[in-house]
C-alpha positions in Angstrom: 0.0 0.0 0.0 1.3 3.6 -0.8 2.3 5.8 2.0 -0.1 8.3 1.0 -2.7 5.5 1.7 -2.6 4.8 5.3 -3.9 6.0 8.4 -1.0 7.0 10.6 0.6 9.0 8.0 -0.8 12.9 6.4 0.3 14.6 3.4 -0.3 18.3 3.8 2.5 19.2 1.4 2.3 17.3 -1.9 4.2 19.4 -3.5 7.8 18.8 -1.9 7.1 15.2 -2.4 9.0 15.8 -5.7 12.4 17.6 -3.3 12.8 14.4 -1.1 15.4 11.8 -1.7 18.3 14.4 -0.7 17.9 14.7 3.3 21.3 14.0 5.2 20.8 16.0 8.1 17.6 15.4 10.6 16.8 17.9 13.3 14.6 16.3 16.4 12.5 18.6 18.9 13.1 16.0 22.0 10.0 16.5 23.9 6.5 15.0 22.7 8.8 13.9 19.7 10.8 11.4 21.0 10.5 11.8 24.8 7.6 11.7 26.8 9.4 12.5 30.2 8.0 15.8 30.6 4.4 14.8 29.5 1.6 16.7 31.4 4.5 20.1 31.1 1.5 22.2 29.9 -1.0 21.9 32.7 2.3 22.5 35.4 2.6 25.8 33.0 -0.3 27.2 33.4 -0.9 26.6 37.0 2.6 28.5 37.1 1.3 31.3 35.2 -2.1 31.7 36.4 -1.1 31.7 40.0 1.9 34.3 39.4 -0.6 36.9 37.4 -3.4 36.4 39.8 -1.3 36.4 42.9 -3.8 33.2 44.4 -6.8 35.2 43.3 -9.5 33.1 40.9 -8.4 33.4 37.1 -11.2 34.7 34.8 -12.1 32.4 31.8 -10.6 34.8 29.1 -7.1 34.7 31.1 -7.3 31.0 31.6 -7.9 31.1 27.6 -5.1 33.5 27.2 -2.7 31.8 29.1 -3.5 28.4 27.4 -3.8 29.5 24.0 -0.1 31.4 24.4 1.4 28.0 25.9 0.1 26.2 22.8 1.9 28.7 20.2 4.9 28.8 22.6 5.4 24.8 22.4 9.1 24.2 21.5 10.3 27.9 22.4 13.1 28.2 24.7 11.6 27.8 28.4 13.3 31.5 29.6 11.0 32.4 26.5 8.1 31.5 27.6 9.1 33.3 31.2 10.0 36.6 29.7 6.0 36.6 28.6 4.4 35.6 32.0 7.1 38.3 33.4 5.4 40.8 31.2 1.8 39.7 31.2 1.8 40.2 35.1 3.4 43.4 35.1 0.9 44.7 32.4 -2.2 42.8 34.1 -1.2 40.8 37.2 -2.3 41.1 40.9 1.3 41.1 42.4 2.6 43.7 43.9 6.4 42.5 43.1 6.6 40.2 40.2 9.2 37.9 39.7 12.2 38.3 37.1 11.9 35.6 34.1 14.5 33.7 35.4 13.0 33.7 38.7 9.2 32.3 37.3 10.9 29.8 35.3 13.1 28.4 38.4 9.6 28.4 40.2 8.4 26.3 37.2 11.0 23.7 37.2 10.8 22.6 40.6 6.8 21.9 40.1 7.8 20.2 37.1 10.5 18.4 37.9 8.8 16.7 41.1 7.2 14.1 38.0 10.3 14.1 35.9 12.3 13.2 38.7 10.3 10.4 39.5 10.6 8.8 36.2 14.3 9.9 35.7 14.4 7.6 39.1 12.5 4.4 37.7 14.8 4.5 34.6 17.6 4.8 36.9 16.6 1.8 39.1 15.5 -0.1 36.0 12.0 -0.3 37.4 11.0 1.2 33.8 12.9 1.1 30.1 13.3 3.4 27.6 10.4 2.8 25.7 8.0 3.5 28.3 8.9 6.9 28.1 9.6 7.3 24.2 6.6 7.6 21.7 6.3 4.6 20.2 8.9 3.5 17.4 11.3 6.8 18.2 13.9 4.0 18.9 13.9 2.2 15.8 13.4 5.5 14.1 16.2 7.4 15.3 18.5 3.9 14.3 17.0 3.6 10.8 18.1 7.1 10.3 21.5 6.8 11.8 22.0 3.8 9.9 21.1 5.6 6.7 24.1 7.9 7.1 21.9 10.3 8.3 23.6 12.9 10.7 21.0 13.6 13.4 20.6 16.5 16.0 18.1 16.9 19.2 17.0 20.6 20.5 14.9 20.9 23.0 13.9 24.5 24.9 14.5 23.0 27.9 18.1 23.3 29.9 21.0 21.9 28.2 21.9 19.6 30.8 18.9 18.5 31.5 18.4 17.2 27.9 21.7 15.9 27.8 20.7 13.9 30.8 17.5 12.7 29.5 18.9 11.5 26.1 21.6 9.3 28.4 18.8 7.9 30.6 17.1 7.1 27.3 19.4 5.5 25.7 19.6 7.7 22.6 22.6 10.5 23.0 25.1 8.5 21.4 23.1 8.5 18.1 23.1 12.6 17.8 26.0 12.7 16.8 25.4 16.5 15.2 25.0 18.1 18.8 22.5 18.1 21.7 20.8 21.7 22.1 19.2 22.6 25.1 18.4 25.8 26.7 21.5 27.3 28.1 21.0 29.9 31.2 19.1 33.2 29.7 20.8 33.0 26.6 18.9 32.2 23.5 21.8 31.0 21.1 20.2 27.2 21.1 17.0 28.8 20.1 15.4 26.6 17.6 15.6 29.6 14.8 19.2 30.0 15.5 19.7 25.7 15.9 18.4 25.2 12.1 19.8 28.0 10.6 23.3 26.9 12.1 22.7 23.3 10.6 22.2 25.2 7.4 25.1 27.6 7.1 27.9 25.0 8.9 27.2 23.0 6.7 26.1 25.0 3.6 22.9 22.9 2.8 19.9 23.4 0.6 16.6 23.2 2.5 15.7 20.1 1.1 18.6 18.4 2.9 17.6 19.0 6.3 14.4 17.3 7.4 12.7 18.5 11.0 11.1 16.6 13.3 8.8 18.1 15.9 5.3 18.4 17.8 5.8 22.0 18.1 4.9 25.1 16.3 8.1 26.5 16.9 10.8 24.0 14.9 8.0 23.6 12.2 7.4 27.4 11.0 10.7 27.9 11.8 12.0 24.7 9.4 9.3 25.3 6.9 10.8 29.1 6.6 13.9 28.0 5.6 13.0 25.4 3.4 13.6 22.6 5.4 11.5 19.5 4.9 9.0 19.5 8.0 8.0 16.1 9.3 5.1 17.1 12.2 4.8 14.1 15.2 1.0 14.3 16.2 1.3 11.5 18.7 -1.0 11.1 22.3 1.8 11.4 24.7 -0.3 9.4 27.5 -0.3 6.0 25.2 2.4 7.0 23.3 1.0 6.8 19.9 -1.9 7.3 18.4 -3.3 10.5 16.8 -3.6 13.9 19.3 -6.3 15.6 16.6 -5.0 19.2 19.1 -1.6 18.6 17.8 -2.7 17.7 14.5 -4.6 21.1 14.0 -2.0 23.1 15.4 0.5 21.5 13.1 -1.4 22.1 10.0 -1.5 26.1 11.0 2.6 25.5 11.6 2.4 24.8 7.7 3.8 20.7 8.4 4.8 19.3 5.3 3.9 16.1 6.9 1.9 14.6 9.8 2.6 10.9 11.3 0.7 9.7 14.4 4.0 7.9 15.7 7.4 5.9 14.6 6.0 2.7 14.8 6.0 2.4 10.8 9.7 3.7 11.2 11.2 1.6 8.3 8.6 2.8 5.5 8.3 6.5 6.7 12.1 6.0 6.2 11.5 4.9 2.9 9.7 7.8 1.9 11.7 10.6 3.6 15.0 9.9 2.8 15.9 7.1 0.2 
């Protein structure tokens, strides 16, 4: 049966169908992509948020909606980002008398965060739990096939560099990015995803068509798609794993994806397609 046939694979794009065959370079957002160690970031976000612009005081529905529907553009940005906005939404419409610096919100975001990451960082650690319960489903064999290809493959993530780094090891995977690891790094934004892609592009003076980026994000797909990169979008549920998230989907099409898959788990075929 054709790729363009099947039910955990979209076509939003046809027309770069004709530009594949020359990708040699893959760029990977990490989280909701490959990892889902940080599932359930988005609801820890916006407690976060609401509570720092409302200073404990009830939210109103339009900021809850406000709040929400900025976390959903933001997915992929650099977390210090993301900061820098709640920084300014609660000096321009927040409750508290002293608000926070970015740096200071986001540090207050990580530890609520981290209390779940932590957990499952420990499981991994104690081999109570493997890799693949906290990939999306096929990432594995996915992330080989490509390396095996020849492909060279790169991971960015918005959040901290060290903390990717360390989540890549405990997942068994940093050994095949063998182009870099880019997380956050303090308050700077060089390891922005913009900045990550254009970087692949000029160090090593490719045409869009050679780069493919992976992602679940807004962020790395407008920002791939812009400079002509081929734009694979991952739509996956990140609770089973696999699966189509119909959100993601819709917010990927707006992103402009050149493509949509539900997961990995047809990794040798979407392969195929992509890159030979």
């Amino acid at each position: 049966m054709s790729i363009s046939h099947v039910d955990w694979f979209r076509i939003l794009n046809p027309t770069v169908i004709g530009t594949l065959g020359m990708v040699r370079h893959v760029l990977f957002d990490f989280d909701g992509t490959v990892s889902v160690l940080r599932q359930g970031w988005e609801p820890v976000m916006q407690a976060v948020m609401l509570d720092a612009i409302c200073a404990g005081n009830p939210p109103t529905p339009q900021l809850v909606t406000d709040v929400r529907d900025y976390i959903d553009v933001s997915t992929g940005n650099l977390t210090i980002l993301q900061m820098k906005w709640l920084a300014e939404k609660v000096k321009s419409v927040g409750m508290e008398a002293k608000p926070l610096t970015a740096a200071e919100y986001k540090k207050k975001y990580l530890h609520e965060l981290m209390v779940s990451v932590s957990k499952r960082l420990e499981a991994l650690d104690t081999k109570t739990a493997a890799p693949q319960d906290y990939l999306i489903q096929g990432s594995m064999e996915f992330i080989r096939g490509l390396a095996k290809k020849g492909a060279i493959l790169y991971i960015s993530s918005g959040s901290d560099h060290t903390d990717v780094v360390r989540e890549t090891s405990a997942l068994g995977i940093a050994d095949h990015f063998r182009g870099g690891i880019y997380g956050a790094l303090d308050e700077s934004e060089s390891n922005s995803k913009e900045r990550v892609i254009q970087r692949i592009l000029d160090d090593h003076q490719l045409s869009g068509n050679e780069l493919l980026v992976v992602g679940d994000g807004p962020v790395e797909i407008f920002e791939g798609r812009q400079r002509g990169a081929i734009t694979l979008g991952v739509a996956s549920d990140e609770v089973v794993h696999s699966g189509w998230n119909e959100h993601k989907v819709e917010r990927l099409i707006r992103s402009r994806a050149d493509f949509l898959v539900a997961d990995f788990n047809h990794a040798s075929e979407l392969i195929d397609f992509l890159i030979s």
